[in-house]
Structures are given as structure tokens and as C-alpha cells.
C-alpha positions as CSV (number, residue, x, y, z in Angstrom):
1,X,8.6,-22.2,-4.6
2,X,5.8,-21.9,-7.2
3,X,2.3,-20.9,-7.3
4,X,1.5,-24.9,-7.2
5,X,2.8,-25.8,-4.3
6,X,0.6,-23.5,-2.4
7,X,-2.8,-23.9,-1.9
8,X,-5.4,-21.1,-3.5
9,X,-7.3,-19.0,-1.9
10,X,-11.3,-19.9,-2.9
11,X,-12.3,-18.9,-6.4
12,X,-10.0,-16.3,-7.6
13,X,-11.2,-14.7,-11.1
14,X,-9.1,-14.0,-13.6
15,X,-7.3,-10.6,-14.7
16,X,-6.5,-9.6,-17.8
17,X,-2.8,-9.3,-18.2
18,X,-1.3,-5.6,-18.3
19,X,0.1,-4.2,-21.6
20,X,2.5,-1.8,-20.4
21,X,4.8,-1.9,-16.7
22,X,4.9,1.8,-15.8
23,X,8.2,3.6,-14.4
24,X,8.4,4.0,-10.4
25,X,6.9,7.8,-10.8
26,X,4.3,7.1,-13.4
27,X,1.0,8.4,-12.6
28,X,-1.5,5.0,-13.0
29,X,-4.7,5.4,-14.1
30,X,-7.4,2.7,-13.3
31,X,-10.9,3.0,-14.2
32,X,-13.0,1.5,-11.2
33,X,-16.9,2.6,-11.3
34,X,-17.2,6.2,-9.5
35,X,-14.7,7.8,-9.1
36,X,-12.0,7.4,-11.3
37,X,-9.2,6.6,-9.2
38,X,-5.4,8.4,-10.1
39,X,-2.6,6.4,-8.5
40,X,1.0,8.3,-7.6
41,X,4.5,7.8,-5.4
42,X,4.7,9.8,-2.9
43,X,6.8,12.8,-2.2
44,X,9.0,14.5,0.4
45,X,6.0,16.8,0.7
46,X,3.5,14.1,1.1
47,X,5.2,12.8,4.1
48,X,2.8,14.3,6.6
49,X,-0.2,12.5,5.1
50,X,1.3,9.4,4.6
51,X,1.9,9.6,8.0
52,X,-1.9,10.4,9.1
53,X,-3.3,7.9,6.7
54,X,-0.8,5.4,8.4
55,X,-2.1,6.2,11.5
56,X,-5.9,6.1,10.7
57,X,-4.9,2.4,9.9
58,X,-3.6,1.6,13.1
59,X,-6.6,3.3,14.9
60,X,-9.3,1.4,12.3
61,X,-7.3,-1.6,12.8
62,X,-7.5,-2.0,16.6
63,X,-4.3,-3.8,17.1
64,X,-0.7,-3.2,19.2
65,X,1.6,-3.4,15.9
66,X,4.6,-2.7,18.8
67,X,6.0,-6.2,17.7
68,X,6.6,-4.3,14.2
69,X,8.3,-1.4,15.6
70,X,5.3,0.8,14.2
71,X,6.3,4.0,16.3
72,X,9.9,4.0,15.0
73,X,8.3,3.5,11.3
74,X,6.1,6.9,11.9
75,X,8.8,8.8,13.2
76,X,11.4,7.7,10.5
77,X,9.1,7.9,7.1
78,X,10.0,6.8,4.5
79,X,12.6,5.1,6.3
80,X,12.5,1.5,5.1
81,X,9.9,2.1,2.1
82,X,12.1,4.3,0.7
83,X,12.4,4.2,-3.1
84,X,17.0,4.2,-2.2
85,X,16.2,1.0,-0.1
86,X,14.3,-0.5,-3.0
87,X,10.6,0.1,-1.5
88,X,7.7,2.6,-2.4
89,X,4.8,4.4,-0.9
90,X,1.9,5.3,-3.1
91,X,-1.1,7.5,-2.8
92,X,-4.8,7.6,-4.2
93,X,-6.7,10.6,-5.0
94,X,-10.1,11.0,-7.1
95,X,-8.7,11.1,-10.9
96,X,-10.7,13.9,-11.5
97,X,-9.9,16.3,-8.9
98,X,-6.0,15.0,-8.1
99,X,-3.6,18.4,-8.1
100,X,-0.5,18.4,-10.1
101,X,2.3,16.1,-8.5
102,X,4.5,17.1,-6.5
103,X,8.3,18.2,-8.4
104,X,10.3,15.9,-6.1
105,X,10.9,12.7,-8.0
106,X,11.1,10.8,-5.2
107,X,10.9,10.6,-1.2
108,X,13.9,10.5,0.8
109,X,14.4,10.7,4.6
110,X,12.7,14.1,6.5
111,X,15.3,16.1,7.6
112,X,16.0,16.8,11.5
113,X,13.9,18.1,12.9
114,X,11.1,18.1,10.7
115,X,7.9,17.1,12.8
116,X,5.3,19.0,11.3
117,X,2.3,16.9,10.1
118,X,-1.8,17.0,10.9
119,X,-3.4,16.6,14.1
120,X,-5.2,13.3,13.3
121,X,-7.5,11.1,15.7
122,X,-8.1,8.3,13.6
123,X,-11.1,8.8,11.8
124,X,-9.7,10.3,9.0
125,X,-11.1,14.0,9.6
126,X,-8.5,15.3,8.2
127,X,-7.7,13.7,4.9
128,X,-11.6,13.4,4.2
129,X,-12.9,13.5,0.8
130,X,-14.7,16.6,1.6
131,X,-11.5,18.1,0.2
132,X,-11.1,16.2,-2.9
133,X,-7.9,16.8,-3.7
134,X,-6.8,15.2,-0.7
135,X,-5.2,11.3,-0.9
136,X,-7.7,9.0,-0.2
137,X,-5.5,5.7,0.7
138,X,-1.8,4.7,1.0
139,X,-0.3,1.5,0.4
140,X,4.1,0.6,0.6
141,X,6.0,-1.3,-0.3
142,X,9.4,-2.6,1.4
143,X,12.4,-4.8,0.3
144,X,12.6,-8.4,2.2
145,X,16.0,-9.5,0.4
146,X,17.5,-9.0,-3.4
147,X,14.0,-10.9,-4.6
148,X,11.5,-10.6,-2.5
149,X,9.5,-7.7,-1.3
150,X,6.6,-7.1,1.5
151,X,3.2,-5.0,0.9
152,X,2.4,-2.9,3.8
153,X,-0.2,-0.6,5.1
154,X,-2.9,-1.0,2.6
155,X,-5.6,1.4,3.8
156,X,-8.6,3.5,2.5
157,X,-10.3,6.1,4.1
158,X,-14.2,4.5,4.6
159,X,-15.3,7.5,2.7
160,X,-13.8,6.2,-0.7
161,X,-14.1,2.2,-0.2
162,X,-15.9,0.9,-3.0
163,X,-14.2,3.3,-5.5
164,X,-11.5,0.5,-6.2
165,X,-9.0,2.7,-4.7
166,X,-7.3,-0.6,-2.7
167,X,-7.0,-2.2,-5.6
168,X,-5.2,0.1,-7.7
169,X,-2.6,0.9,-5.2
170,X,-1.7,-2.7,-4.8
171,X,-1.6,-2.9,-8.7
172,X,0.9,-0.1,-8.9
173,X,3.3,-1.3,-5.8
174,X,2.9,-4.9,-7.4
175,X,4.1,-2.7,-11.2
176,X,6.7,-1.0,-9.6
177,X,8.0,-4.6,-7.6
178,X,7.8,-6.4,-11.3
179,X,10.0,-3.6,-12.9
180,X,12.4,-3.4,-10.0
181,X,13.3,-6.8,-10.3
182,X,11.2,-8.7,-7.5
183,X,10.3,-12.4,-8.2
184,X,7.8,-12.6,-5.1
185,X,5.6,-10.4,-3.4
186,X,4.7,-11.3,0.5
187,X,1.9,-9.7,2.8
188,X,0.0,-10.8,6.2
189,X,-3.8,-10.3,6.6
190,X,-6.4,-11.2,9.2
191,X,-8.7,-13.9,7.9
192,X,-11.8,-11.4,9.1
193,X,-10.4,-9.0,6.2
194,X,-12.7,-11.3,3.8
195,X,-13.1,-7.7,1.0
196,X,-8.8,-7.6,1.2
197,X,-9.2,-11.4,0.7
198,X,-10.9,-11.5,-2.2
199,X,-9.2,-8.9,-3.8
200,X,-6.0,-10.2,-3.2
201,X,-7.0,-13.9,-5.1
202,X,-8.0,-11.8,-7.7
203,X,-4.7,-10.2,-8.2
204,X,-3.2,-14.1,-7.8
205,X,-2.0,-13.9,-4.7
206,X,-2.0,-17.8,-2.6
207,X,-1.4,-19.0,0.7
208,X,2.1,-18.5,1.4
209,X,4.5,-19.7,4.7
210,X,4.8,-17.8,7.8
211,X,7.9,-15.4,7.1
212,X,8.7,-13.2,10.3
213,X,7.6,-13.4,14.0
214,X,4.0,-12.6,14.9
215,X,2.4,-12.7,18.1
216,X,-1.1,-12.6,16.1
217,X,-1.7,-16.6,15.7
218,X,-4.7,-15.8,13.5
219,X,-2.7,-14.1,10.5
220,X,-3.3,-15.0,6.9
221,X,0.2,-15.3,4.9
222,X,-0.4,-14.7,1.5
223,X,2.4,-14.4,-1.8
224,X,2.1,-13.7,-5.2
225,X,5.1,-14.8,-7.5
226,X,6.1,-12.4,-10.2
């Protein structure tokens, strides 16, 4: 189905096409006003924030995500965003103050037994920006079949909004989904999400069709064909 047949969401403005499609574990770059945001995949040894910046989304987002088997998706990280499976997970830091990435060149499943990760209550003590070099939003990316994949779990901490640091993780994911193959890119939002909303018409996204189950009758489909 193409772009036309779906309805647009209200004025999108235009991007300027990119000139390059970076590799899976390129470091991205976007200049946004301040800070500079630095964009990487994550690591084996990222896991445990990745899993406390998935968890301040839940708590900021106020909603039982049981019907997604969210608890199972914790536990297992990077279990179905895994980069084997065809999906990603990506982290922001403040360019300027982002450490050296980690050697793995990839995440892969935790081992057994491995449970070790910050004590987090959901307002994002923890990963704060107080400690700059410290991720300041997460975004994945998953495989729906051979040519479609989902975006998942956009979130960033209320201490960096504004620094475009949402926006250049979905720009990265939506990279690595172009050089991987994908020819469509799904998400669901709520239609009180109007910043996400906008942003995501910027980056072409349109109203899309319902694709899984959801108890939450208010939820905004959205696709962007690559």
C-alpha cells in the first residue's frame, strides 16, 4: 500500500533527504539546538539501562502494556529487538560528554542468570543527566515479517526533551530499517502524544491500518514506507 492511499497526518514539513545510510553500529550524529545529541546501538553491557529507561516509559506512560507481554520483554532483553532477529535498540547521550562505545559489536541475549541492573522508580533518578555520560533516551526497533518492521519504546528522560534526542533515535532505527532491507516501518501512538505526532509527520510517517490486537481503542496507527 502506498503513501497515497493513506490519509496524512496535518501539515507535515519537509526533510531534507540524507546523503549517506550509516551501518547498524555507526555512531549518528545530529545537530539539534543544545545539546548536541550522539546516537549509538546498544550493547550487552548497556542492557541494564535499556532496561531502566524501558521501565521509566511504562511508569511516565501510565498504562497496563500486559496485553504486549511487557514483563517477559524486560526480563528477556534484547530478546525480540535483537540485532540476530533483524531488530535494534539505540541509545542517546549528550554528543559532547558520550564515553567511548562499548567493544561488543552488538547485543545478544543476557546470559542465565544475569539480573543485575539499577534500582529504578520511574522518574528516571538514575539515568539523570546530572551524570552526563549517562543515555538519555532509548528507542527499538523489532521485525514484523521479511518487510516490515515496528518502532518501539521511544522515550526520553524529561530532563533532555527538547534537545531533539526523540528524533534522532527514530532517524537512526528508521537508517538502520532502510539498510536492512525493510520497505515499511509501523508504530502505535496515543492521539494525546500531539509532540510524538508531529514529529512523526515530519519524518513522513501517515495514518496507517490497525496491525495487532489492542485493547486501547484510542491508539493512533501510523507507517512510513521506505
Amino acid at each position: 500500500m502506498s503513501n497515497n492511499s493513506n490519509p496524512p497526518l496535518p501539515d507535515p514539513p519537509l526533510l531534507s533527504p540524507t546523503s549517506a545510510t550509516p551501518t547498524p553500529n555507526q555512531v549518528t550524529e545530529v545537530s539539534t539546538p543544545k545539546p548536541q545529541i550522539s546516537i549509538r546501538p546498544a550493547t550487552n553491557s548497556d542492557i541494564p539501562t535499556v532496561r531502566a529507561l524501558f521501565t521509566a516509559y511504562s511508569t511516565w506512560l501510565s498504562l497496563d502494556l500486559s496485553f504486549q507481554s511487557y514483563a517477559e520483554e524486560l526480563a528477556s532483553l534484547p530478546g525480540k529487538y535483537a540485532p540476530d532477529k533483524g531488530g535494534g535498540i539505540w541509545l542517546a547521550f549528550p554528543a559532547s560528554s558520550q564515553p567511548d562505545p562499548p567493544s561488543e559489536q552488538s547485543i545478544s541475549p543476557p546470559s542465565v542468570g544475569n539480573t543485575a541492573e539499577p534500582v529504578d522508580d520511574g522518574s528516571g533518578a538514575l539515568i539523570d543527566t546530572a551524570s552526563p555520560e549517562r543515555a538519555v533516551g532509548v528507542v527499538a526497533l523489532r521485525p514484523l515479517s521479511k518487510s516490515e518492521a515496528e518502532l518501539k519504546r521511544l522515550y526520553v528522560l524529561p530532563s533532555a526533551r527538547g534537545s531533539g534526542a526523540g528524533e534522532a533515535l527514530v532517524v537512526a532505527a528508521l537508517e538502520y530499517a532502510r539498510s536492512a532491507g525493510y520497505r515499511c516501518v509501523r508504530l502505535d501512538t496515543l492521539p494525546d502524544m500531539h509532540g510524538a505526532l508531529r514529529m512523526y509527520a515530519r519524518l513522513g510517517f501517515v495514518r496507517g491500518e490497525r496491525y495487532y490486537d489492542s485493547p486501547l481503542t484510542e491508539t493512533v496507527w501510523l507507517r512510513l514506507d521506505l
